[in-house]
C-alpha positions as CSV (number, residue, x, y, z in Angstrom):
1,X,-57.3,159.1,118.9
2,X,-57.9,156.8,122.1
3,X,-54.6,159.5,123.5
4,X,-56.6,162.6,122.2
5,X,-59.6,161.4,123.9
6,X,-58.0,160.7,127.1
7,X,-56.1,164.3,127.9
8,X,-59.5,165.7,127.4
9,X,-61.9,163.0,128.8
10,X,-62.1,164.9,132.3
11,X,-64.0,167.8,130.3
12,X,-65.9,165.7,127.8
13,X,-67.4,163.6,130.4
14,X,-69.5,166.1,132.5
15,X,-69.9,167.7,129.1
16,X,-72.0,165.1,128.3
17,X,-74.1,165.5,131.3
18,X,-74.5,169.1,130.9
19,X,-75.5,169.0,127.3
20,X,-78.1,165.6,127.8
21,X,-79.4,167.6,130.9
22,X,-80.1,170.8,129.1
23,X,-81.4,169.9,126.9
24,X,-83.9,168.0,128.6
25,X,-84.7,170.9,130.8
26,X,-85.4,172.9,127.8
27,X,-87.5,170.4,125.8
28,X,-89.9,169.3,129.5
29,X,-90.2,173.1,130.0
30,X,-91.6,173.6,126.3
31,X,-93.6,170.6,126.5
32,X,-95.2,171.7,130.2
33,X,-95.9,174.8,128.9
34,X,-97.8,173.6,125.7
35,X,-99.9,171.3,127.7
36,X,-101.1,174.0,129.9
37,X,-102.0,176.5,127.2
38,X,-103.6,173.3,125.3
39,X,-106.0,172.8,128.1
40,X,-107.1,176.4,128.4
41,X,-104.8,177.2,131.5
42,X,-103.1,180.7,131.4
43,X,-99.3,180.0,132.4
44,X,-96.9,182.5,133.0
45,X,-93.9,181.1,130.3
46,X,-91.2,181.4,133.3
47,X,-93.0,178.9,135.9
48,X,-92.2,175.9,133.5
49,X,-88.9,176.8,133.2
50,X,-88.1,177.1,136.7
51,X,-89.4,173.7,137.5
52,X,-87.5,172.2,134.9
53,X,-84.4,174.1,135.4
54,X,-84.2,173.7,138.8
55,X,-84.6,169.9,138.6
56,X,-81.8,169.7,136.5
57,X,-79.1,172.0,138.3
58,X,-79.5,170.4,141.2
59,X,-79.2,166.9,139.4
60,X,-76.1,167.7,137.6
61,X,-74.4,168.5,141.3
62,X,-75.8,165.4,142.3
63,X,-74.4,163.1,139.1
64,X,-71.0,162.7,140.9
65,X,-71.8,161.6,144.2
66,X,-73.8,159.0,141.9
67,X,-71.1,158.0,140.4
68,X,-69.3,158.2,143.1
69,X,-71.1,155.9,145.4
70,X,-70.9,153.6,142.4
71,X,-67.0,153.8,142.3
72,X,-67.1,153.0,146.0
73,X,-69.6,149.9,145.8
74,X,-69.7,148.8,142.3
75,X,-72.9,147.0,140.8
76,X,-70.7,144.1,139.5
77,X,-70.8,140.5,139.4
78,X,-69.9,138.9,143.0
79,X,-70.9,142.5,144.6
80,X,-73.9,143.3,143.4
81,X,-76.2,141.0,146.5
82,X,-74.1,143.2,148.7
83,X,-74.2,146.6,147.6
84,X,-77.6,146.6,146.2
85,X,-78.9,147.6,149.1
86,X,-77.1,150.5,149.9
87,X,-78.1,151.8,146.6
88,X,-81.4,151.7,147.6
89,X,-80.6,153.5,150.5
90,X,-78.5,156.0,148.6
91,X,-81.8,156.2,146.0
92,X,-83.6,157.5,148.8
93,X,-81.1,159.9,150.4
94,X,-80.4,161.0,146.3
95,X,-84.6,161.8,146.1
96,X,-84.2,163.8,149.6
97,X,-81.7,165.9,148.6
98,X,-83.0,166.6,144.8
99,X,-86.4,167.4,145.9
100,X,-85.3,170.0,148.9
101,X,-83.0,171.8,146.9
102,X,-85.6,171.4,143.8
103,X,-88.2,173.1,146.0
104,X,-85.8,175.7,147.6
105,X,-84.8,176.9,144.2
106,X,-88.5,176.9,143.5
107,X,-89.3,179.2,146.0
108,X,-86.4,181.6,145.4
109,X,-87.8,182.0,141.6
110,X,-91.2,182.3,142.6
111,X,-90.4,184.7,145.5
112,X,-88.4,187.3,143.1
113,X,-92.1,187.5,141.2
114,X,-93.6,188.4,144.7
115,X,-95.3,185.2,144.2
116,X,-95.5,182.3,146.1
117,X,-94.6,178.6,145.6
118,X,-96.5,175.9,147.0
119,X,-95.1,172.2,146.9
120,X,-98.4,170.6,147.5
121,X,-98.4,167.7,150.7
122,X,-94.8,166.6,151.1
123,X,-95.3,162.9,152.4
124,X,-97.8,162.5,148.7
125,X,-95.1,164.3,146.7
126,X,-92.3,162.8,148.2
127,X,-93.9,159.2,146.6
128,X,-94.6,160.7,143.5
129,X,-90.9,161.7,143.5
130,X,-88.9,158.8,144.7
131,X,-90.9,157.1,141.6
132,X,-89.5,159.2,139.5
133,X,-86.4,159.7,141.1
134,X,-85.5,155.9,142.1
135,X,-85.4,155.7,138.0
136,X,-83.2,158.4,137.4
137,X,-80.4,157.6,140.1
138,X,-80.1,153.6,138.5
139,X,-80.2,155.4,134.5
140,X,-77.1,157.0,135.7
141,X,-75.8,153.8,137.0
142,X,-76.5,152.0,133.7
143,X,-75.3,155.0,131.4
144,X,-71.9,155.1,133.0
145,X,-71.7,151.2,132.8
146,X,-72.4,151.4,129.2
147,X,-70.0,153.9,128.7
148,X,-66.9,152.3,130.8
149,X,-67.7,149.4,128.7
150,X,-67.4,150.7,125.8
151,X,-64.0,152.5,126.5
152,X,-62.7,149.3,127.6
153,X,-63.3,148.1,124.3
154,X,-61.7,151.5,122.6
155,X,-59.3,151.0,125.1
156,X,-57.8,147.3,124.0
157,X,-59.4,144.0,123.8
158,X,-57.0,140.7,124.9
159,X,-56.8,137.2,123.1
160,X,-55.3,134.0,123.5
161,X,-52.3,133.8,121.3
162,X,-53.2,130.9,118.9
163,X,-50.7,128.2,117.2
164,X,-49.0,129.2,114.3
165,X,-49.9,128.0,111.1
166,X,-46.5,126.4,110.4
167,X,-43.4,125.4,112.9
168,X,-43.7,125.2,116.9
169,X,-44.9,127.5,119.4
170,X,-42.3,129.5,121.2
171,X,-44.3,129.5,124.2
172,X,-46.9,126.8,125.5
173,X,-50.2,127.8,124.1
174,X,-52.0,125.9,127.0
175,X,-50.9,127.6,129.3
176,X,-49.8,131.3,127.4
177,X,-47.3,133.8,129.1
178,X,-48.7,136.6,127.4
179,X,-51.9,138.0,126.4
180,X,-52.3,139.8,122.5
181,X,-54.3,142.7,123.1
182,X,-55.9,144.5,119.9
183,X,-57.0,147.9,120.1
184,X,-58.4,150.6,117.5
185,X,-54.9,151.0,116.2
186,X,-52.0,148.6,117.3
187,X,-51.5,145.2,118.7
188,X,-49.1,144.5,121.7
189,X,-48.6,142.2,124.0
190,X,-49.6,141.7,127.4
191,X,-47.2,139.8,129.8
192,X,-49.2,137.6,131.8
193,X,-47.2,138.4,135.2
194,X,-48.3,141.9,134.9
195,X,-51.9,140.8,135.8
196,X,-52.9,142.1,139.0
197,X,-56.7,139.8,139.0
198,X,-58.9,138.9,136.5
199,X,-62.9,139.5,137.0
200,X,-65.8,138.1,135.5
201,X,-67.9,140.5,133.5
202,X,-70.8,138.7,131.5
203,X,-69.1,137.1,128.8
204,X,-65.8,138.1,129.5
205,X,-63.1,138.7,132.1
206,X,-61.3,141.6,132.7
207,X,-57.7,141.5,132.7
208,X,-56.2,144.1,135.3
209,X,-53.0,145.9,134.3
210,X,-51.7,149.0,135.4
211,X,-54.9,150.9,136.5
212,X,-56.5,149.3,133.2
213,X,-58.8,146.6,132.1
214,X,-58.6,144.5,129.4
215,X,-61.9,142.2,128.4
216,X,-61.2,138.7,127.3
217,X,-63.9,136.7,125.7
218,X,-63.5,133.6,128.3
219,X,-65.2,132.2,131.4
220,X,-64.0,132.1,134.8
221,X,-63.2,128.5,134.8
222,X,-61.6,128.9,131.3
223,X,-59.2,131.2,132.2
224,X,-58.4,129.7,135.0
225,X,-57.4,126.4,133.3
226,X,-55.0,128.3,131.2
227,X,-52.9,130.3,134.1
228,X,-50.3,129.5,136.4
229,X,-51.8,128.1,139.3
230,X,-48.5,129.1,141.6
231,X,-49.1,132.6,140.7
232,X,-52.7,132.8,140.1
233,X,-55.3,131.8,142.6
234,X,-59.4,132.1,142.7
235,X,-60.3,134.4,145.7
236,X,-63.9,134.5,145.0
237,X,-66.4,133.4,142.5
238,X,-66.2,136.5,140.1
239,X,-61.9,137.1,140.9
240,X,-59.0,135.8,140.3
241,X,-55.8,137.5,141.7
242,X,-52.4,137.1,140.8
243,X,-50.8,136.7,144.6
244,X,-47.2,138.7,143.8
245,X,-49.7,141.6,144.2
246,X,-51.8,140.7,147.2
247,X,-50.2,142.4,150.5
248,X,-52.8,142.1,152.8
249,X,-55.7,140.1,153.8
250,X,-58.3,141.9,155.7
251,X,-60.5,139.4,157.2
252,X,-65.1,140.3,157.8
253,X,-67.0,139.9,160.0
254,X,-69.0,137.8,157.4
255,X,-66.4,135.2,157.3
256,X,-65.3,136.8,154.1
257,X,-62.2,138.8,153.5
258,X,-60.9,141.8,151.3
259,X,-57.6,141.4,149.7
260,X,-55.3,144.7,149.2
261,X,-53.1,144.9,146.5
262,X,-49.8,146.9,146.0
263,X,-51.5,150.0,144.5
264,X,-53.9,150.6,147.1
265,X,-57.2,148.5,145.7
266,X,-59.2,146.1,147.4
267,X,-60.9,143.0,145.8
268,X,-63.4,140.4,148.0
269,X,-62.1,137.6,149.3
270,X,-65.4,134.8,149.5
271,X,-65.3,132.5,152.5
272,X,-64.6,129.6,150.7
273,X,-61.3,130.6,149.3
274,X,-59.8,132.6,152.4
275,X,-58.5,129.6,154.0
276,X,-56.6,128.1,150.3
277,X,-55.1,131.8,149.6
278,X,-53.5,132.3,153.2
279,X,-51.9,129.2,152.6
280,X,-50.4,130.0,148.9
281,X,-50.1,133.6,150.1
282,X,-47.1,132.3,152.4
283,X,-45.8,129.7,150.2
């Protein structure tokens, strides 16, 4: 199923976004329009529906910059001090952009009625906007969190291998060279060399193989006790990486660093690692 899913998730995904989105355009522009006539006020029946429509066709072009942005600086443990802030930058360049377009749209509906559209005073709207919009651009945020989260558990949840009821271990449970991983429909196992890092993520950590995660109900320090130390070292509060993957260290002007793995992705480096994983890194 998780295979079905997957050849088709590129259209099921902004499927999603145009059904939720619709859908709310078409219940606000009812519910606008039954206010007015509640309170006396003759409404022309298209006027809500171009204020709500034209909210939410420019929102769904604006969705994947969102996400995005996101991909690019992730609200994650060990990132999250350091990109916040450009997400609140981003918040405000996302309310720009919605409400311009918003308007424009307006105006082009109103203006085929040979009527005209009036905004009201920008720098009052604008605050009345970003209130609304500031909202909307973090509940995207949060609702594709939720939802990677909840693939990575359709997706395969790892284990510690535990000791057999009867006879000895054929591998050192203390210090395991392979993960079990459990998902909706088969077991395997995970070689523990095929870990590019590990990352914290609430309760768990998140094993990286392949382009994939893997969540493992552990800590940090945990899981650190139970790898090789030769091959695995801590980089940074929330990561661990394993170092056969690490081909460059990019050092900050922060004092930090960025390590960049074989496949291309980068991973922060705190300051008070750099110094130990130069040293293993040419070991």
């Amino acid at each position: 199923m998780l295979a079905r899913y997957q050849r088709y998730r590129r259209f099921v995904e902004p499927g999603l976004w145009i059904v939720f989105l619709c859908m709310q355009a078409l219940t606000n522009s009812r519910i606008s329009w039954l206010d007015q006539m509640r309170q006396g006020t003759h409404l022309e029946w298209w006027k809500p529906v171009v204020w709500e429509w034209s909210s939410c066709m420019v929102l769904l072009l604006l969705i994947p910059a969102v996400i995005g942005f996101e991909r690019r600086l992730p609200l994650r443990w060990g990132l999250m001090r350091r990109n916040l802030r450009w997400h609140f930058i981003a918040s405000v360049v996302f309310c720009l952009v919605h409400v311009s377009a918003m308007v424009a749209l307006r105006k082009l509906a109103y203006f085929s009625q040979n009527q005209d559209y009036n905004f009201g005073n920008w720098w009052h709207e604008l605050g009345y906007e970003y209130l609304k919009d500031i909202r909307t651009y973090f509940a995207i945020i949060i609702a594709v969190s939720f939802y990677r989260l909840i693939l990575l558990r359709w997706q395969g949840e790892a284990s510690l291998l535990q000791e057999p009821d009867i006879g000895q271990p054929v591998e050192s449970v203390e210090r395991p060279e392979r993960f079990l991983v459990r998902t909706l429909g088969k077991e395997f196992l995970l070689p523990a060399a095929e870990i590019e890092w590990i990352q914290a993520w609430g309760n768990y950590v998140n094993l990286r193989v392949r382009g994939h995660d893997y969540p493992l109900r552990s800590t940090m320090a945990a899981i650190e006790r139970r790898i090789d130390p030769k091959r695995f070292v801590r980089i940074h509060r929330s990561y661990i990486a394993n170092l056969d993957f690490v081909v460059e260290i990019e050092p900050l002007d922060s004092g930090d660093a960025r390590a960049k793995l074989r496949d291309g992705q980068q991973i922060p480096v705190s300051r008070r690692y750099r110094d130990e994983l130069r040293k293993l890194a040419v070991l």
